[in-house]
C-alpha positions as CSV (number, residue, x, y, z in Angstrom):
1,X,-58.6,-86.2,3.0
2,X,-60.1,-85.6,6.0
3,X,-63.5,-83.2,7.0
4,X,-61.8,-79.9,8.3
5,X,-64.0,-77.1,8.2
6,X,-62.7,-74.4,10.0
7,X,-60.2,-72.6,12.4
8,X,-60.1,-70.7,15.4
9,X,-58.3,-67.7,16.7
10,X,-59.3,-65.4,19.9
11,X,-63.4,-65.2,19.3
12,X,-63.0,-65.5,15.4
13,X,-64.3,-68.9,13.7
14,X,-63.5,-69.4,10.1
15,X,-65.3,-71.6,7.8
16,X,-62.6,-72.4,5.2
17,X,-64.3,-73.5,2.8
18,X,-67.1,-70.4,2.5
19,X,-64.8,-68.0,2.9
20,X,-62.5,-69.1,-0.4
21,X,-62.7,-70.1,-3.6
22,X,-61.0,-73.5,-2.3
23,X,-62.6,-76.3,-3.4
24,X,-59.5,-79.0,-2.7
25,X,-60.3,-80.1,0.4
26,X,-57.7,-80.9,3.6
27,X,-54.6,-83.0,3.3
28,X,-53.2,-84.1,6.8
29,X,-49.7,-84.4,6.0
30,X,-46.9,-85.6,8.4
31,X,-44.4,-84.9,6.5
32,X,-45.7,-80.7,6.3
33,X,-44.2,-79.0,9.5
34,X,-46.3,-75.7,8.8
35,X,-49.9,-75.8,8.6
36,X,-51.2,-73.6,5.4
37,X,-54.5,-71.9,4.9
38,X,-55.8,-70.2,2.1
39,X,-54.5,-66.7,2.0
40,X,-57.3,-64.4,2.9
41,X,-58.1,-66.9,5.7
42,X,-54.2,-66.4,7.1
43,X,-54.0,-63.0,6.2
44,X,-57.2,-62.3,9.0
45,X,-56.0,-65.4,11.2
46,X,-52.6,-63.6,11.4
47,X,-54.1,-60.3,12.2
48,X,-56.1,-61.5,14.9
49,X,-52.9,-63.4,16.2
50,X,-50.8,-59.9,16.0
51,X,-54.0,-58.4,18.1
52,X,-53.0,-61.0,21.0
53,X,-49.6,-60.5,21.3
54,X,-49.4,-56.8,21.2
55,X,-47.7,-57.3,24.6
56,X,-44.8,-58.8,22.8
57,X,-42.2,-56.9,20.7
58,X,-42.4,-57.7,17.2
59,X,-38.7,-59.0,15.2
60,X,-38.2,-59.8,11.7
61,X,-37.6,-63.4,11.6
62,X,-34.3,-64.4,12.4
63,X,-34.0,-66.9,9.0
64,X,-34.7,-65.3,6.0
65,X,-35.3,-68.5,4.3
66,X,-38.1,-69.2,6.3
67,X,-42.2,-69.0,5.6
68,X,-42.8,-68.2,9.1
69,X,-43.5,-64.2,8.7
70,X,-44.7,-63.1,11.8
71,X,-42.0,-63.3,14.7
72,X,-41.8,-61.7,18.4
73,X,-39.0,-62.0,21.2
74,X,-40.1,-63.6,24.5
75,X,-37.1,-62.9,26.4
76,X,-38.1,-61.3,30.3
77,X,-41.8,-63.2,29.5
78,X,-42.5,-66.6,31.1
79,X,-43.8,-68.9,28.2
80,X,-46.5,-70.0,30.0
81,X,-48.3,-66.6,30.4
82,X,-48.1,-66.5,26.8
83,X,-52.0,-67.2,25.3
84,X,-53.0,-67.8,22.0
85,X,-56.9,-69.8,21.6
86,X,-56.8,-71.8,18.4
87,X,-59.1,-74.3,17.7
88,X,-59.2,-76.6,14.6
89,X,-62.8,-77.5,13.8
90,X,-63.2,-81.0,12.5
91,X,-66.2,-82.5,11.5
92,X,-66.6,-84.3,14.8
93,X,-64.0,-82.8,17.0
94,X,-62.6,-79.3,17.9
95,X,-59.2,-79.8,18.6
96,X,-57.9,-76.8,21.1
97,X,-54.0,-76.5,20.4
98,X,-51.5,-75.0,23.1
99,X,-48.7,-72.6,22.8
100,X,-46.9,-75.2,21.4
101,X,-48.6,-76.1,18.9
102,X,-49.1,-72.5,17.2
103,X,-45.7,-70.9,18.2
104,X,-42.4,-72.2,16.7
105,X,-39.4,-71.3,18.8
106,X,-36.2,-70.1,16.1
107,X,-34.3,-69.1,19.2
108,X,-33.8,-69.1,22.6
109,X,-36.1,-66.4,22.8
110,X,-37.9,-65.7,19.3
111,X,-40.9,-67.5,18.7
112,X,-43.0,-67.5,15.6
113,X,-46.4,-68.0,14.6
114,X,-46.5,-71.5,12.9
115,X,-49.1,-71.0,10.0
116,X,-48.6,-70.0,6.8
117,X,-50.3,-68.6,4.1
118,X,-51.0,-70.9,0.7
119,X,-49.4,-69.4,-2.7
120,X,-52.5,-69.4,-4.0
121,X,-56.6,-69.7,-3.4
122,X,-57.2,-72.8,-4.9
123,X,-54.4,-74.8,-2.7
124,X,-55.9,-77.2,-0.6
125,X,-55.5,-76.7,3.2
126,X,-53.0,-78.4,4.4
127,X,-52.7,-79.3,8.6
128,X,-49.0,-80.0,9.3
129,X,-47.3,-82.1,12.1
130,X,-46.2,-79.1,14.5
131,X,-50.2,-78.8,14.9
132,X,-50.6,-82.3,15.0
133,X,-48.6,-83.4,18.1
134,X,-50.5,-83.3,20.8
135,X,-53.4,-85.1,18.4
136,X,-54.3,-89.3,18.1
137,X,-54.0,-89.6,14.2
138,X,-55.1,-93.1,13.0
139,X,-54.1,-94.0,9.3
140,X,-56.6,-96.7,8.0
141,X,-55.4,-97.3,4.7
142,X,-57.4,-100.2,3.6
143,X,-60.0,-97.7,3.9
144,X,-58.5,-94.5,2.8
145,X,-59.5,-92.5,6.0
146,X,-58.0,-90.7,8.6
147,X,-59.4,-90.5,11.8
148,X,-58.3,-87.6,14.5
149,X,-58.8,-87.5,18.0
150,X,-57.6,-85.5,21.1
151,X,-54.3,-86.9,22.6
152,X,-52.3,-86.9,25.7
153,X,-49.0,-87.8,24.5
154,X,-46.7,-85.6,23.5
Protein backbone atom coordinates (compact mmCIF):
# COMPACT_ATOMS: atom_id res chain seq x y z
CA UNK A 1 0.00 0.00 0.00
CA UNK A 2 1.36 3.02 -0.70
CA UNK A 3 0.09 6.97 0.45
CA UNK A 4 -1.85 8.22 -2.76
CA UNK A 5 -4.10 10.83 -2.11
CA UNK A 6 -5.24 12.26 -5.07
CA UNK A 7 -5.25 12.93 -8.92
CA UNK A 8 -5.04 15.61 -11.29
CA UNK A 9 -6.68 16.57 -14.49
CA UNK A 10 -6.61 20.19 -16.26
CA UNK A 11 -7.16 22.60 -12.90
CA UNK A 12 -9.21 19.87 -11.04
CA UNK A 13 -7.50 18.11 -7.92
CA UNK A 14 -9.22 15.12 -6.37
CA UNK A 15 -8.78 13.91 -2.94
CA UNK A 16 -9.69 10.18 -3.40
CA UNK A 17 -10.29 9.34 -0.39
CA UNK A 18 -12.91 12.42 0.73
CA UNK A 19 -14.58 12.25 -2.21
CA UNK A 20 -15.77 8.25 -1.76
CA UNK A 21 -16.79 5.98 0.50
CA UNK A 22 -13.30 4.09 -0.24
CA UNK A 23 -11.72 3.18 2.60
CA UNK A 24 -9.11 0.38 0.93
CA UNK A 25 -6.46 2.30 0.34
CA UNK A 26 -3.93 2.22 -3.02
CA UNK A 27 -2.45 -0.93 -4.43
CA UNK A 28 0.52 -0.21 -6.90
CA UNK A 29 0.30 -3.16 -9.01
CA UNK A 30 2.58 -4.06 -11.95
CA UNK A 31 0.91 -6.60 -13.14
CA UNK A 32 -2.54 -3.84 -13.63
CA UNK A 33 -2.08 -2.09 -17.10
CA UNK A 34 -5.10 0.32 -16.45
CA UNK A 35 -5.09 2.50 -13.58
CA UNK A 36 -8.81 2.38 -11.72
CA UNK A 37 -10.42 5.05 -9.57
CA UNK A 38 -13.43 4.95 -7.80
CA UNK A 39 -16.32 5.59 -10.00
CA UNK A 40 -17.57 9.08 -9.24
CA UNK A 41 -13.91 10.11 -9.20
CA UNK A 42 -13.46 8.67 -13.01
CA UNK A 43 -16.77 9.57 -13.98
CA UNK A 44 -15.62 13.59 -13.30
CA UNK A 45 -11.83 12.74 -14.20
CA UNK A 46 -13.22 11.53 -17.64
CA UNK A 47 -15.36 14.48 -18.15
CA UNK A 48 -12.83 16.87 -17.58
CA UNK A 49 -10.53 14.70 -19.99
CA UNK A 50 -13.50 14.87 -22.80
CA UNK A 51 -13.35 18.91 -22.04
CA UNK A 52 -9.53 18.82 -23.30
CA UNK A 53 -9.84 17.01 -26.27
CA UNK A 54 -12.88 18.54 -27.77
CA UNK A 55 -10.48 19.24 -30.73
CA UNK A 56 -10.39 15.62 -31.37
CA UNK A 57 -13.19 13.49 -32.90
CA UNK A 58 -14.55 11.12 -30.63
CA UNK A 59 -14.73 6.88 -31.95
CA UNK A 60 -16.19 4.09 -30.13
CA UNK A 61 -13.39 2.01 -29.18
CA UNK A 62 -12.15 -0.18 -31.69
CA UNK A 63 -12.17 -3.53 -29.20
CA UNK A 64 -15.29 -4.18 -27.72
CA UNK A 65 -13.66 -6.32 -25.11
CA UNK A 66 -11.85 -3.55 -23.75
CA UNK A 67 -12.46 -1.25 -20.38
CA UNK A 68 -11.00 1.70 -22.10
CA UNK A 69 -14.45 3.68 -22.91
CA UNK A 70 -13.47 6.86 -23.98
CA UNK A 71 -11.56 6.78 -27.50
CA UNK A 72 -10.67 9.60 -30.21
CA UNK A 73 -8.77 9.42 -33.71
CA UNK A 74 -5.59 11.35 -34.02
CA UNK A 75 -5.01 10.89 -37.55
CA UNK A 76 -3.96 14.64 -39.43
CA UNK A 77 -2.87 15.68 -35.47
CA UNK A 78 0.82 15.49 -34.51
CA UNK A 79 0.95 13.55 -31.12
CA UNK A 80 3.00 15.95 -29.57
CA UNK A 81 0.45 18.88 -29.72
CA UNK A 82 -1.76 16.64 -28.04
CA UNK A 83 -2.01 17.96 -23.99
CA UNK A 84 -3.54 16.26 -21.24
CA UNK A 85 -2.14 17.69 -17.30
CA UNK A 86 -2.40 14.68 -14.95
CA UNK A 87 -0.78 14.64 -11.87
CA UNK A 88 -0.81 11.85 -9.30
CA UNK A 89 -0.55 13.24 -5.78
CA UNK A 90 1.52 11.07 -3.47
CA UNK A 91 2.20 11.75 -0.07
CA UNK A 92 5.53 13.19 -0.89
CA UNK A 93 5.65 13.60 -4.59
CA UNK A 94 3.34 14.80 -7.47
CA UNK A 95 4.21 12.74 -10.23
CA UNK A 96 3.24 14.78 -13.62
CA UNK A 97 2.51 12.04 -16.34
CA UNK A 98 2.89 12.66 -20.24
CA UNK A 99 0.76 11.76 -23.13
CA UNK A 100 2.03 8.57 -22.78
CA UNK A 101 1.25 7.79 -19.83
CA UNK A 102 -2.65 8.71 -19.99
CA UNK A 103 -3.37 7.87 -23.64
CA UNK A 104 -3.23 4.16 -24.86
CA UNK A 105 -2.75 3.86 -28.57
CA UNK A 106 -5.38 0.75 -30.11
CA UNK A 107 -4.32 1.80 -33.52
CA UNK A 108 -2.27 3.58 -35.74
CA UNK A 109 -4.35 6.48 -35.05
CA UNK A 110 -6.99 5.81 -32.19
CA UNK A 111 -5.85 6.63 -28.83
CA UNK A 112 -7.66 6.09 -25.63
CA UNK A 113 -7.88 7.43 -22.28
CA UNK A 114 -6.01 4.88 -20.04
CA UNK A 115 -8.14 5.05 -16.71
CA UNK A 116 -10.79 3.22 -15.76
CA UNK A 117 -13.57 3.29 -13.56
CA UNK A 118 -13.75 0.61 -10.42
CA UNK A 119 -16.92 -1.79 -10.40
CA UNK A 120 -17.68 -0.53 -7.32
CA UNK A 121 -17.06 2.39 -4.43
CA UNK A 122 -15.45 0.41 -2.04
CA UNK A 123 -12.57 -0.95 -4.52
CA UNK A 124 -9.38 0.11 -3.57
CA UNK A 125 -7.57 2.42 -6.09
CA UNK A 126 -5.48 0.74 -8.01
CA UNK A 127 -2.21 2.70 -10.09
CA UNK A 128 -1.34 0.40 -12.96
CA UNK A 129 2.03 0.03 -14.98
CA UNK A 130 1.04 2.16 -18.16
CA UNK A 131 1.09 5.13 -15.53
CA UNK A 132 3.95 3.91 -13.89
CA UNK A 133 6.63 3.95 -16.67
CA UNK A 134 8.20 6.85 -16.60
CA UNK A 135 8.23 6.42 -12.46
CA UNK A 136 11.44 4.96 -10.07
CA UNK A 137 9.35 2.28 -8.09
CA UNK A 138 11.46 0.61 -5.31
CA UNK A 139 9.98 -2.72 -3.78
CA UNK A 140 11.39 -3.03 -0.18
CA UNK A 141 9.96 -6.13 0.87
CA UNK A 142 11.58 -6.78 4.10
CA UNK A 143 9.80 -3.81 4.99
CA UNK A 144 6.59 -4.05 3.17
CA UNK A 145 6.90 -0.52 1.51
CA UNK A 146 6.97 0.94 -1.66
CA UNK A 147 8.71 3.91 -2.38
CA UNK A 148 7.98 6.06 -5.75
CA UNK A 149 9.99 8.62 -7.32
CA UNK A 150 10.15 10.61 -10.60
CA UNK A 151 12.17 8.77 -13.32
CA UNK A 152 14.03 9.36 -16.49
CA UNK A 153 13.95 6.09 -18.00
CA UNK A 154 11.60 4.98 -20.07
Amino acid sequence: MVNFVGISIGNKTFNIFATTSSSQGTMIDSGTIITRLPTPVYAQFRSIFKNLMLEYLPVTPPNDETILDTCYELKGYKYSTVKIPVVLHFENLDAHLDRSQVLWQENSSVYCLVFAGNKDDDNMVIIGDHQLQKLNVLYDIQRSKVGIGAGNCG
